[in-house]
N, C-alpha and C positions, 0 to 999 in steps of 0.2 A: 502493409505493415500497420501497426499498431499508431494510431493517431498521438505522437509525444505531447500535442499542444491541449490535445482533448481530456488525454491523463493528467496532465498538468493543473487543469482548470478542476478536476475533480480531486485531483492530490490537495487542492487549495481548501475545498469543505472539507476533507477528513482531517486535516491537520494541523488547521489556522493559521497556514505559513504565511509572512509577510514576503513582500518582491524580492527581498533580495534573496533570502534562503531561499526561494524558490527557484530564485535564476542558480542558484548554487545547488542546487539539486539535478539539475537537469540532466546533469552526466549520468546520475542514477536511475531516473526518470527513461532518457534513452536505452539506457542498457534492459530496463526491463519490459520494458516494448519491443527492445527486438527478440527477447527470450522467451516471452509469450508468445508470438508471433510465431515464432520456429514451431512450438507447441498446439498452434487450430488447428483443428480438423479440416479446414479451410479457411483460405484468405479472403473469404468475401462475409468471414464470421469477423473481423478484423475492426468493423464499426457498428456492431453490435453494443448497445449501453452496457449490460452485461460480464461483457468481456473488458470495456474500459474500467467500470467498476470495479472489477476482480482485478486490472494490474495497476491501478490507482492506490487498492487496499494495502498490495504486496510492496508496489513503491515506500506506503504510510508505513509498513512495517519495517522494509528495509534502513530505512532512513529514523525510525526511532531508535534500530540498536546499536545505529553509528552515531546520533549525537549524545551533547552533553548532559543531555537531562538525564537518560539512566543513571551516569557516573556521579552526579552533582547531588542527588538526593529530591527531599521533595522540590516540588515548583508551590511559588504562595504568591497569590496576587489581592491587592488591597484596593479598593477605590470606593473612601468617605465609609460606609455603614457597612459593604458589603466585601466579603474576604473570602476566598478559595484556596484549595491548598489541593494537591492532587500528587498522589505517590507516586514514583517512580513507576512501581508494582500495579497499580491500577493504568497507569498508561498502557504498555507493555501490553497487560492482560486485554483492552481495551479495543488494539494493535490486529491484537493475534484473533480474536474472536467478529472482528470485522473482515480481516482479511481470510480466515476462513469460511464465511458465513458466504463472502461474494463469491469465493473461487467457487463454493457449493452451487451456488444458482448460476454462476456461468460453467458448470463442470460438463455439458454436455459439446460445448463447443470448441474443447481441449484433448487434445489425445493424453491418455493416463500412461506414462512412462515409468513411474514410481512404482509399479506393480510388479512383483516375479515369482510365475513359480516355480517352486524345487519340490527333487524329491528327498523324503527322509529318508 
């Protein structure tokens, strides 16, 4: 299985979660370690960096369109001279173009089940 403590340390760079959302994550965090896991081509791809990456990215993403910050609007932080502000919409986007970028580079070590063909 999918390393949850390995994902977890790497959901912590994509995210900048503090300890506790992250202990609050964790139910999310396991669930998709084990649904990636079901998905290797084999389980000894399983601690592959790659492969954590890619469900580190999917965790980053799952867990941005269940908190508050989409619903709440922008996020703005201040500290003395310096100010950020970052949209919803650029999180999101942010989200989604990491977390496809990784499953890309680890796509070889996934079985592709999303695929089907029919006839016309």
């Amino acid at each position: 299985m999918i390393d949850v403590i390995a994902v977890t340390e790497l959901l912590r760079r994509f995210s900048m979660l503090e300890e506790s959302a992250l202990a609050d994550a964790l139910p999310t965090v396991a669930v998709t370690c084990a649904e990636c896991t079901e998905k290797l081509r084999d389980g000894a791809f399983a601690e592959n960096p790659a492969v954590l990456e890619a469900t580190a990215a999917l965790c980053n993403y799952r867990l941005l369109l269940r908190s508050d910050t989409l619903r709440d609007g922008t996020t703005a932080f201040k500290a003395g001279d310096v100010s950020l502000a970052v949209s919803p919409a650029a999180l999101l986007e942010t989200a989604v173009r990491l977390r496809d970028e990784t499953y890309a580079a680890a796509a070889r070590y996934f079985n592709d089940t999303d695929f089907l063909f029919r006839q016309v």
